[in-house]
ChimeraX commands (.cxc) that place a marker at each C-alpha (Angstrom):
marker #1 position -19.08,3.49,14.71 radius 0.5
marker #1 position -16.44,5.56,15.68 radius 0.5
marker #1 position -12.87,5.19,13.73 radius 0.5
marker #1 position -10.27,6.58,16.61 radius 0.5
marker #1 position -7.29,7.66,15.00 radius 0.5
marker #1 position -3.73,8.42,16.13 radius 0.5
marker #1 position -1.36,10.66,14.06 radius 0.5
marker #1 position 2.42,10.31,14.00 radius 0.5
marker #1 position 4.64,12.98,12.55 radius 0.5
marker #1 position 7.53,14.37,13.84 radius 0.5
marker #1 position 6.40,18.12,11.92 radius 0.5
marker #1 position 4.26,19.99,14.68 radius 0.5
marker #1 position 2.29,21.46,11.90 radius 0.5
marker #1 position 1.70,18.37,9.81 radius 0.5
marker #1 position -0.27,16.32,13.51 radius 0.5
marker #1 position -1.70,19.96,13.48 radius 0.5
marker #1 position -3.04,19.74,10.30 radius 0.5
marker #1 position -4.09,16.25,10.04 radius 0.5
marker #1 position -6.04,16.38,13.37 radius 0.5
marker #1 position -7.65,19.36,11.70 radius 0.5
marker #1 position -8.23,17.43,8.63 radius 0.5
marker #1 position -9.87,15.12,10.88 radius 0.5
marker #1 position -11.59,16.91,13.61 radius 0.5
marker #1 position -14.23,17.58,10.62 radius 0.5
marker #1 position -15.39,14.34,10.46 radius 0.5
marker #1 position -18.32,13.27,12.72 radius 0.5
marker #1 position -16.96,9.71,12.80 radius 0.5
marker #1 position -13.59,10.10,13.27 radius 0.5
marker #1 position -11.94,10.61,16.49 radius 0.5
marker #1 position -8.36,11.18,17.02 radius 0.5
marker #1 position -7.11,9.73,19.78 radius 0.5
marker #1 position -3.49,11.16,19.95 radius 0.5
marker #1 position -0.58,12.78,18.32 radius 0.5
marker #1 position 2.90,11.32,18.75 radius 0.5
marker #1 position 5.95,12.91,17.33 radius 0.5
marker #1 position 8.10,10.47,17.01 radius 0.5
marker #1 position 8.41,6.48,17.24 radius 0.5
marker #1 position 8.23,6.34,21.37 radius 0.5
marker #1 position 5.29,8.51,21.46 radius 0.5
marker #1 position 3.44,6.56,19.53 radius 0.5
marker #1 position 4.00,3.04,21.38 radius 0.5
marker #1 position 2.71,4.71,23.93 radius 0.5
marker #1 position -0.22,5.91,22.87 radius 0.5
marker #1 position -1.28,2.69,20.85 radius 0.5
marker #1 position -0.92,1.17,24.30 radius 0.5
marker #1 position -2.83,3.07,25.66 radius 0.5
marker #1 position -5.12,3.74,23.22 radius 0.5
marker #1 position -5.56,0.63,20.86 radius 0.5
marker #1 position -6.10,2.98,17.69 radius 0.5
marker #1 position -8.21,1.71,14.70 radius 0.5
marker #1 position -6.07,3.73,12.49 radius 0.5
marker #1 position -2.67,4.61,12.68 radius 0.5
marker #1 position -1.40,8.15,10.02 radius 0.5
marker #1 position 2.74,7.63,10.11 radius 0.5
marker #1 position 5.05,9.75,8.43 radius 0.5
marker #1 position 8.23,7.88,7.14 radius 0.5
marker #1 position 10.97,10.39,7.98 radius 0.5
marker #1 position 11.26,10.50,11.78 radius 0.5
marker #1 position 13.94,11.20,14.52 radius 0.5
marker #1 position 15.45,7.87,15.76 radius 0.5
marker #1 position 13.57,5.18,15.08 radius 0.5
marker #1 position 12.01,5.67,11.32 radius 0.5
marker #1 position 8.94,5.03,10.34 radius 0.5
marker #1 position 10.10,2.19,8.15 radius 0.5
marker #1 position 11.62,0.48,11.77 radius 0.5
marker #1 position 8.51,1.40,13.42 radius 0.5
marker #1 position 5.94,-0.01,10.89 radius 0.5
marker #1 position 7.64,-3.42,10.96 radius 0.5
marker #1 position 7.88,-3.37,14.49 radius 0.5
marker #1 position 4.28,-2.51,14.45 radius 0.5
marker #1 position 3.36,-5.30,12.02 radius 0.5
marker #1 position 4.90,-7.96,13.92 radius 0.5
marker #1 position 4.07,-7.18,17.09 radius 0.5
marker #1 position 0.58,-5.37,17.49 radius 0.5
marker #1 position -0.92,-5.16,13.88 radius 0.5
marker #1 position -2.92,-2.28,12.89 radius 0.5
marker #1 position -4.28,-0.21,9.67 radius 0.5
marker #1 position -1.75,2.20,8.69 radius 0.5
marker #1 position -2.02,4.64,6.63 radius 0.5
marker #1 position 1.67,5.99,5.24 radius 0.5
marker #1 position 1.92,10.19,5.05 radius 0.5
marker #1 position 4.74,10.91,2.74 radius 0.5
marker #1 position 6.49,13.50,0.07 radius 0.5
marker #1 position 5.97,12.90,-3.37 radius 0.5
marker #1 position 9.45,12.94,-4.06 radius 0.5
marker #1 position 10.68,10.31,-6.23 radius 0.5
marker #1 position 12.56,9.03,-2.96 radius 0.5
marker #1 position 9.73,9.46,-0.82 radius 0.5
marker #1 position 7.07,7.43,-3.40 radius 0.5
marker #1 position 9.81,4.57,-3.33 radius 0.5
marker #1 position 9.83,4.84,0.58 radius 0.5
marker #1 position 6.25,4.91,0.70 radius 0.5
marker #1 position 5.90,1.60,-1.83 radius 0.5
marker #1 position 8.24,-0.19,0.54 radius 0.5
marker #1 position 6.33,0.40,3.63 radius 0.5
marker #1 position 2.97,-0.94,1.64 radius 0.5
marker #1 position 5.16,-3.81,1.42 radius 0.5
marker #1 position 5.95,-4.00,5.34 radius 0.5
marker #1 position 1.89,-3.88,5.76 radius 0.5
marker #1 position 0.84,-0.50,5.38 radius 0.5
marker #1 position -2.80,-0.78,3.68 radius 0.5
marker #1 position -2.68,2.95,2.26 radius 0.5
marker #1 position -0.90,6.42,1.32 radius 0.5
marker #1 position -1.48,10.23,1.60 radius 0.5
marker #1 position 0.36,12.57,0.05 radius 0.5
marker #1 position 1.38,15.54,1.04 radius 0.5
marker #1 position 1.18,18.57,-0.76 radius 0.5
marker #1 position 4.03,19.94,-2.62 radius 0.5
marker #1 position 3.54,23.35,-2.17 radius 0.5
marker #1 position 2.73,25.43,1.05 radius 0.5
marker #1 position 1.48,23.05,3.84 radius 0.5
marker #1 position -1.35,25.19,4.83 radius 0.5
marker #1 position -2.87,24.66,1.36 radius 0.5
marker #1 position -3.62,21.20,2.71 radius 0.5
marker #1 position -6.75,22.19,4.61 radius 0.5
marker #1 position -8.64,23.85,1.23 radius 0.5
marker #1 position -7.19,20.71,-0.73 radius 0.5
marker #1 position -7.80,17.47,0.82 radius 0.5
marker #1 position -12.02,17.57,-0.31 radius 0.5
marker #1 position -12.06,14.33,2.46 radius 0.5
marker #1 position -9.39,12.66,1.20 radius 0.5
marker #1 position -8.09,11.62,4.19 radius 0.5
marker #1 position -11.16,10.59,6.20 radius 0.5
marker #1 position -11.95,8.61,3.03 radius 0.5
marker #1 position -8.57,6.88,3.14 radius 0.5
marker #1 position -9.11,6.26,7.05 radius 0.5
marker #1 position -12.97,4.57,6.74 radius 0.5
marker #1 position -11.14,2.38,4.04 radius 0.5
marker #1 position -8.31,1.43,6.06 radius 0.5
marker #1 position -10.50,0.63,9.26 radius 0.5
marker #1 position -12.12,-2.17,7.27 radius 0.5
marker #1 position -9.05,-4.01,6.62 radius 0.5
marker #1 position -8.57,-6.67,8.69 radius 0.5
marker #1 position -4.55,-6.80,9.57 radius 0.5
marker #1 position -2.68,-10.08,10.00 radius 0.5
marker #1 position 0.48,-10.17,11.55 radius 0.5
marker #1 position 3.23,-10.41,9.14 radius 0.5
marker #1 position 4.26,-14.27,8.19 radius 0.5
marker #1 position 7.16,-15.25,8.87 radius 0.5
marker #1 position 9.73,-18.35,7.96 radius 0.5
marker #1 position 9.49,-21.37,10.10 radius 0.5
marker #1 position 10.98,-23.95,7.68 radius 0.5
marker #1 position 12.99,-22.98,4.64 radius 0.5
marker #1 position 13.62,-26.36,3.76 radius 0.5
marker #1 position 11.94,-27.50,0.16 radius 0.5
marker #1 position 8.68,-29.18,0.97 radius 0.5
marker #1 position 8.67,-33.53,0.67 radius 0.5
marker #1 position 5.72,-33.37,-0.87 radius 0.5
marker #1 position 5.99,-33.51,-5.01 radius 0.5
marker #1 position 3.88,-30.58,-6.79 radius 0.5
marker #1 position 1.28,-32.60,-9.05 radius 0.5
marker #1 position 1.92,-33.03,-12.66 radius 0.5
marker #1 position 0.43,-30.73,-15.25 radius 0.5
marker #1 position -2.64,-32.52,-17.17 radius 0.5
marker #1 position -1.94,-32.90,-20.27 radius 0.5
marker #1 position -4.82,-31.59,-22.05 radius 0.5
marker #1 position -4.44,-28.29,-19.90 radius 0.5
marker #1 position -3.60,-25.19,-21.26 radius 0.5
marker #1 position -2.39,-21.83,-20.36 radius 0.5
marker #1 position -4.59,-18.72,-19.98 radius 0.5
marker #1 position -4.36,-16.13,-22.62 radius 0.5
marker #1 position -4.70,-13.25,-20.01 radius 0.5
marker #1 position -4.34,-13.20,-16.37 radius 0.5
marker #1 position -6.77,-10.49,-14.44 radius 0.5
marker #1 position -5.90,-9.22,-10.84 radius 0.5
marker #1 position -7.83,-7.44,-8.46 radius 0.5
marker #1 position -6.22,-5.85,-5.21 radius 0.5
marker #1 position -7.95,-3.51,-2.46 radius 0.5
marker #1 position -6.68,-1.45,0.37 radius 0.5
marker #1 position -4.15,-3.26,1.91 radius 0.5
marker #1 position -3.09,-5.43,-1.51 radius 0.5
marker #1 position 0.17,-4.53,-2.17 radius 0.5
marker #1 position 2.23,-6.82,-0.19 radius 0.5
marker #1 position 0.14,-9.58,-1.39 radius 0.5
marker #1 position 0.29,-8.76,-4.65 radius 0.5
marker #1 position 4.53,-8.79,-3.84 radius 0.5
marker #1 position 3.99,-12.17,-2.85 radius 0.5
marker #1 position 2.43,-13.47,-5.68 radius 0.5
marker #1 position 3.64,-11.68,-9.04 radius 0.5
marker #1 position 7.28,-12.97,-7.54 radius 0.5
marker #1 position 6.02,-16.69,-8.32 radius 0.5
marker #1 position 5.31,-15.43,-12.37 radius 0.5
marker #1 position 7.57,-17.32,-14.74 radius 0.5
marker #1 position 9.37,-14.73,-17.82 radius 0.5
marker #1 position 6.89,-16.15,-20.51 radius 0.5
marker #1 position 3.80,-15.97,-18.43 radius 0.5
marker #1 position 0.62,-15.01,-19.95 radius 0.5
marker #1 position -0.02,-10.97,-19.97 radius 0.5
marker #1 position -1.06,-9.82,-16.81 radius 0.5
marker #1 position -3.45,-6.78,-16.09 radius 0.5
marker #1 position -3.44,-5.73,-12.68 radius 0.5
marker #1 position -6.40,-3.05,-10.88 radius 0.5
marker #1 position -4.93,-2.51,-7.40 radius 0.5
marker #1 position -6.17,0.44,-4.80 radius 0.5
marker #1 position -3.28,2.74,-4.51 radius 0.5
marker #1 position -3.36,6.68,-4.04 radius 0.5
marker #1 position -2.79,7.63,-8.05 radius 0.5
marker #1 position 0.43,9.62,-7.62 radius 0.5
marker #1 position 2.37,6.48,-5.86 radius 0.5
marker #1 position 1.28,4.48,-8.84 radius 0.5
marker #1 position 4.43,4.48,-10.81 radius 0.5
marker #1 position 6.39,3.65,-7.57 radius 0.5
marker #1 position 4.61,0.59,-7.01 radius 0.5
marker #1 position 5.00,-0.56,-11.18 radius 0.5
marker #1 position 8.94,-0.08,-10.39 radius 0.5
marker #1 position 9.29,-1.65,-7.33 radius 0.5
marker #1 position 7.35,-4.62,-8.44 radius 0.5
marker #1 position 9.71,-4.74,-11.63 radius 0.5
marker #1 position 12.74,-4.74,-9.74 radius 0.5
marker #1 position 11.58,-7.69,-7.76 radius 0.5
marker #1 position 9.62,-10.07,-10.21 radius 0.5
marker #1 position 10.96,-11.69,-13.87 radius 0.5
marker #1 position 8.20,-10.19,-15.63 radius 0.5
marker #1 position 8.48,-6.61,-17.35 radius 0.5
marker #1 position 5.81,-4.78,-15.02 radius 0.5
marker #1 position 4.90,-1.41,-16.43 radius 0.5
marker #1 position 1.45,0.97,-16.32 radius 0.5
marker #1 position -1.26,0.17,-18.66 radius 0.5
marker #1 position -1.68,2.77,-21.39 radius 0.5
marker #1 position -4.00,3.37,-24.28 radius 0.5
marker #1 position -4.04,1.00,-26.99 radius 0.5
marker #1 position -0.69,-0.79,-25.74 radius 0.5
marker #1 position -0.65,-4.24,-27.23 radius 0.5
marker #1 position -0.48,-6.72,-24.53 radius 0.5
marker #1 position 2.28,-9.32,-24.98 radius 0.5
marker #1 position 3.45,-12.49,-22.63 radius 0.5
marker #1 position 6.08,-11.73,-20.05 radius 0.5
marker #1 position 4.61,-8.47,-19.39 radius 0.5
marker #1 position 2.49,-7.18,-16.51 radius 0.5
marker #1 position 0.19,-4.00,-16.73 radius 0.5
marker #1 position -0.64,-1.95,-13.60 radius 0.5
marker #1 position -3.82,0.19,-14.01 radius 0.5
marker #1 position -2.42,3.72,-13.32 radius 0.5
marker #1 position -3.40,5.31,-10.15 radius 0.5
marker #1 position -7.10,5.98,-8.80 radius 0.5
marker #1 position -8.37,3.62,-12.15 radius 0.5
marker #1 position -10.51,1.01,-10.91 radius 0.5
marker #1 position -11.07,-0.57,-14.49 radius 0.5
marker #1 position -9.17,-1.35,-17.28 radius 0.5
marker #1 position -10.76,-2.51,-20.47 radius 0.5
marker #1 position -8.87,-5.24,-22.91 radius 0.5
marker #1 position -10.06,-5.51,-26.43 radius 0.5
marker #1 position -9.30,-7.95,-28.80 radius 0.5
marker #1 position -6.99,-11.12,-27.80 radius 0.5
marker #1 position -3.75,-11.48,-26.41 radius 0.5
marker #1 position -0.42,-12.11,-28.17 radius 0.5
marker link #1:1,2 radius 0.2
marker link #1:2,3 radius 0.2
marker link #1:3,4 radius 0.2
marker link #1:4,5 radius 0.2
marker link #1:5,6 radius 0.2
marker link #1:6,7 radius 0.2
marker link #1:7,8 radius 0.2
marker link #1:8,9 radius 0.2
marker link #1:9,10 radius 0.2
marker link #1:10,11 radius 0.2
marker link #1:11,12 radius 0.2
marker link #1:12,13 radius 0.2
marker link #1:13,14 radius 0.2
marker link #1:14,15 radius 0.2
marker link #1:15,16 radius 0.2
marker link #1:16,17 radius 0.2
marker link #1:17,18 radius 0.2
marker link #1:18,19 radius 0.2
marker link #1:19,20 radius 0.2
marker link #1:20,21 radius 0.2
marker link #1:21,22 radius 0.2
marker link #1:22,23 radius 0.2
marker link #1:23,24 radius 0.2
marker link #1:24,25 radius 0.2
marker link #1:25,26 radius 0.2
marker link #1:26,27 radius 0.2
marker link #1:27,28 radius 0.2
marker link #1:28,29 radius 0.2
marker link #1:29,30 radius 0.2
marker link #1:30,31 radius 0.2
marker link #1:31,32 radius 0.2
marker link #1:32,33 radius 0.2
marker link #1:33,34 radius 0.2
marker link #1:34,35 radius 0.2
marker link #1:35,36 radius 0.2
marker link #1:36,37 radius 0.2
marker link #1:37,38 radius 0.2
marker link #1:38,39 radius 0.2
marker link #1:39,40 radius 0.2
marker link #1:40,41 radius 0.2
marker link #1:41,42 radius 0.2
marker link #1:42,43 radius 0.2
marker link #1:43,44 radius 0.2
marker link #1:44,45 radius 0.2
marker link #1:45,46 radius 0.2
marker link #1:46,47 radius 0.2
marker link #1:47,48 radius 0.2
marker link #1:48,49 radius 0.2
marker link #1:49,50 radius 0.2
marker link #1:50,51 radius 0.2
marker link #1:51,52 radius 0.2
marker link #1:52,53 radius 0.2
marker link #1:53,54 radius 0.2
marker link #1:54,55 radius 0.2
marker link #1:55,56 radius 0.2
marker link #1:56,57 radius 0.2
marker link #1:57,58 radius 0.2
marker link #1:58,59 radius 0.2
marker link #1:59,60 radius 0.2
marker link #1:60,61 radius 0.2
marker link #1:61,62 radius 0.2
marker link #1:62,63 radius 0.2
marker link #1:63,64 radius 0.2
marker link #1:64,65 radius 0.2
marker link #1:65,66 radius 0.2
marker link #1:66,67 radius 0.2
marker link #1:67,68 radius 0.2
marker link #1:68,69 radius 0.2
marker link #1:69,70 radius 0.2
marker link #1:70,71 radius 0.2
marker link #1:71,72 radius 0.2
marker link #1:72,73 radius 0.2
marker link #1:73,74 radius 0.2
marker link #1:74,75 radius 0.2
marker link #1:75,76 radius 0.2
marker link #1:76,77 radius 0.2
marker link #1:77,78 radius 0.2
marker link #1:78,79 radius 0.2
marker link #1:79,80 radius 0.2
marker link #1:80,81 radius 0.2
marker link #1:81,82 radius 0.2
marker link #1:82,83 radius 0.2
marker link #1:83,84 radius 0.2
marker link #1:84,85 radius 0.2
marker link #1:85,86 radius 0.2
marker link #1:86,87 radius 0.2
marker link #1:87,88 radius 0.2
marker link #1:88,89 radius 0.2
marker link #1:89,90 radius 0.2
marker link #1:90,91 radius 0.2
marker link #1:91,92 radius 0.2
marker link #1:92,93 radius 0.2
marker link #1:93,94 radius 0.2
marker link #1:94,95 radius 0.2
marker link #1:95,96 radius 0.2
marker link #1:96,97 radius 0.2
marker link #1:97,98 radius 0.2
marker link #1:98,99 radius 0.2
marker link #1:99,100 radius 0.2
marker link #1:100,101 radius 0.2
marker link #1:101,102 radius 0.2
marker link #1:102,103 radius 0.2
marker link #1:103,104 radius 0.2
marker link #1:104,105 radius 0.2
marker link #1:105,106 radius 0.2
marker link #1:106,107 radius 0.2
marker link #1:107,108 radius 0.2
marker link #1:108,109 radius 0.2
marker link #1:109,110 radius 0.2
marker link #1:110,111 radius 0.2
marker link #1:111,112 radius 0.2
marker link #1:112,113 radius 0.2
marker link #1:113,114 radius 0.2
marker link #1:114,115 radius 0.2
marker link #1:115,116 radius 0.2
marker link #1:116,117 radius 0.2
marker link #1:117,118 radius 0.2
marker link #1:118,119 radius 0.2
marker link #1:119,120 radius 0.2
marker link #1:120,121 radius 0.2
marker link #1:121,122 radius 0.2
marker link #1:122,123 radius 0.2
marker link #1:123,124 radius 0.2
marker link #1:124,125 radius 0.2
marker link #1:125,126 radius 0.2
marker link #1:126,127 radius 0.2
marker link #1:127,128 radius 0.2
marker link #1:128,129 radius 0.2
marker link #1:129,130 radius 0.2
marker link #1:130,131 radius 0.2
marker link #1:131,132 radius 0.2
marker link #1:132,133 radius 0.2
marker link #1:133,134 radius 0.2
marker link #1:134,135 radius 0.2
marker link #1:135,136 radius 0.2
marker link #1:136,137 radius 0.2
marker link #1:137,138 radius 0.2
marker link #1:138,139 radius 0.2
marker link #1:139,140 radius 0.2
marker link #1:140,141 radius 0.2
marker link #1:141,142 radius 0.2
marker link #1:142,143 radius 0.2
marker link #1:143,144 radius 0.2
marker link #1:144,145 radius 0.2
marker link #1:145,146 radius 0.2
marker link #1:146,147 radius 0.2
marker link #1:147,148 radius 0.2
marker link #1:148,149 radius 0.2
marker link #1:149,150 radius 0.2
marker link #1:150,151 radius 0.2
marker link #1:151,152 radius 0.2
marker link #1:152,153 radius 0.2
marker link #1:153,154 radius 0.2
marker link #1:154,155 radius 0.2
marker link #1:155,156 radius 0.2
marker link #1:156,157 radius 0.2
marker link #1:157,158 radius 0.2
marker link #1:158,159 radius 0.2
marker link #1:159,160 radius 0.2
marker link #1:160,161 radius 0.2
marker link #1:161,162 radius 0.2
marker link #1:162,163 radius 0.2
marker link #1:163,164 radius 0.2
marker link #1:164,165 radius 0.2
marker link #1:165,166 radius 0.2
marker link #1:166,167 radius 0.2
marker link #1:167,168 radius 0.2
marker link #1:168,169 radius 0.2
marker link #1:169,170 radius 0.2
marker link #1:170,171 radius 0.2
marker link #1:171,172 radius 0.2
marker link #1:172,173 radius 0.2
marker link #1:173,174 radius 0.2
marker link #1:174,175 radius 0.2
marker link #1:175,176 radius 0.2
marker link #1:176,177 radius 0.2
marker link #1:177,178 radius 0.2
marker link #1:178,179 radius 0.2
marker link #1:179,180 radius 0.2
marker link #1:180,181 radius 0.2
marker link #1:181,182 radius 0.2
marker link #1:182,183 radius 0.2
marker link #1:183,184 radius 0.2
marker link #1:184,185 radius 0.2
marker link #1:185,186 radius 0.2
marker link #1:186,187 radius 0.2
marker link #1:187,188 radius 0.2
marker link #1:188,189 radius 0.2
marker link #1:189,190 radius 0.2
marker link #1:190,191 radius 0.2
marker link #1:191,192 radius 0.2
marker link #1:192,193 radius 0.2
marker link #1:193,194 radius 0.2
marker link #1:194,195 radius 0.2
marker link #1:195,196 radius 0.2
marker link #1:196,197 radius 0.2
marker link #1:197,198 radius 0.2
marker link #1:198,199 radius 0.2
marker link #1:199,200 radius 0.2
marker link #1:200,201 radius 0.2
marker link #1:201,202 radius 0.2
marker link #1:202,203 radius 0.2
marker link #1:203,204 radius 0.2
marker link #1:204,205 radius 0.2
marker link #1:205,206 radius 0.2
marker link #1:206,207 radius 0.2
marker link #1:207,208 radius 0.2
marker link #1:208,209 radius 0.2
marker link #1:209,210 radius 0.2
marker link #1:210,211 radius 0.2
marker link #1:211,212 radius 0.2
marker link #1:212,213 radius 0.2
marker link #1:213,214 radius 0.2
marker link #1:214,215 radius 0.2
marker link #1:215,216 radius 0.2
marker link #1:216,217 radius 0.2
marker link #1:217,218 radius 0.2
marker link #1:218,219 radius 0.2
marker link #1:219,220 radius 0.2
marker link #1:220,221 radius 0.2
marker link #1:221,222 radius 0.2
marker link #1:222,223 radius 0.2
marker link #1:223,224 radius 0.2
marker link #1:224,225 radius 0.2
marker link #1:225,226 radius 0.2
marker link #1:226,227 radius 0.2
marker link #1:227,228 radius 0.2
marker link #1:228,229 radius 0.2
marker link #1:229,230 radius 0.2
marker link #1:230,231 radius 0.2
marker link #1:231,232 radius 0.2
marker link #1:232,233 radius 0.2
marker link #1:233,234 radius 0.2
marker link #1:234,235 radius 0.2
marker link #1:235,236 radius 0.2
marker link #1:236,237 radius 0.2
marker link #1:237,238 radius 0.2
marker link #1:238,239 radius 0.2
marker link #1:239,240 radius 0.2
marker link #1:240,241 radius 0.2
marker link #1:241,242 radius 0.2
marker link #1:242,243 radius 0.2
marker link #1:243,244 radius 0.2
marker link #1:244,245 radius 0.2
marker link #1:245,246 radius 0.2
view
């Protein structure tokens, strides 16, 4: 199957780039290039991309406005091109919150270097992202608390001692939606999520600013204690607990 692909950027030698990137890749076809925000709704239109590559810093409309337009109104895989600034990481964390099911950095030093870099990075992130099956975005109907009375605990049940998570492509909003639920005292928490490794530590302090929890990265030999979640730092897809929980 063919993954068509549209790139939005608003640098002429960043869609030039990327479509080189991509023009490599005997299953990926890109579709278009859009430079800003009204390009692209065009094109996806038109189009109908599989896969969408945005950059967040665009004329007019950003790509934050556009993604959440996107989301709401025609959702598709997106893949989020960004700096790795310390701003731009944040940015980027905020639009995997909006929906966005993955991130590719771009390089810090000269541009062109991008072509001898990437190894098939890219295309990898874009065969990933095409298997993600995009929902439209939920949104509040009834804010009200429900009438119905949550069940009482049993008493003879008992807390975990450790809580495991698992999150793919496309798992950071969800896991937004549920670490926010976690009491201060709940049980520690290890968390393996799919994330590009150098946006790692943006997503450990976005999720601490919004949930009770301390949410940090997972190191070597750090003791695991209640009221704390652990993040498995970037491009890990294990983590390995010995011993028992305190």
């Amino acid at each position: 199957m063919t993954i068509r692909v549209l790139i939005v950027d608003d640098s002429a030698t960043m869609r030039a780039l990327l479509g080189e990137l991509l023009r490599r890749e005997p299953d990926i076809h890109v579709i278009g290039a859009a430079a800003d925000a009204a390009e692209a709704r065009v094109l996806i239109r038109e189009h109908n991309p599989d896969v969408v590559t945005l950059d967040i810093e665009m004329p007019g409309m950003s790509g934050l406005e556009f993604l959440d337009k996107l989301m709401r109104l025609r959702p598709t895989p997106v893949i989020i091109v960004s700096g790795m600034t310390r701003e731009g990481a944040d940015t980027t964390v905020r639009a995997l919150e909006l929906g966005a099911v993955d991130c590719y950095a771009k390089p810090d030093g000269r541009i062109g270097s991008l072509l001898t870099a990437d190894s098939g990075r890219l295309a990898e992130l874009i065969r990933g992202a095409a298997k993600v099956q995009v929902r439209e975005r939920a949104t509040i109907v009834d804010a009200r608390p429900s009438l119905i009375p949550a069940p009482a605990p049993s008493p003879h049940s008992e807390r975990p001692a450790m809580i495991a998570i698992g999150a793919s492509t496309g798992g950071v909003e969800a896991l937004h939606l549920v670490l926010q639920g976690f009491p201060a005292d709940c049980p520690p928490t290890v968390i393996v999520q799919h994330i590009n490794g150098q946006f790692a530590e943006a997503v450990a302090r976005r999720l601490d600013q919004q949930c009770t929890p301390k949410v940090t990265i997972a190191e070597p030999d750090l003791p695991l204690k209640r009221g704390h979640i652990y993040l498995a730092p970037g491009n890990e897809r294990h983590l390995q607990v010995r011993g028992s929980a305190a």
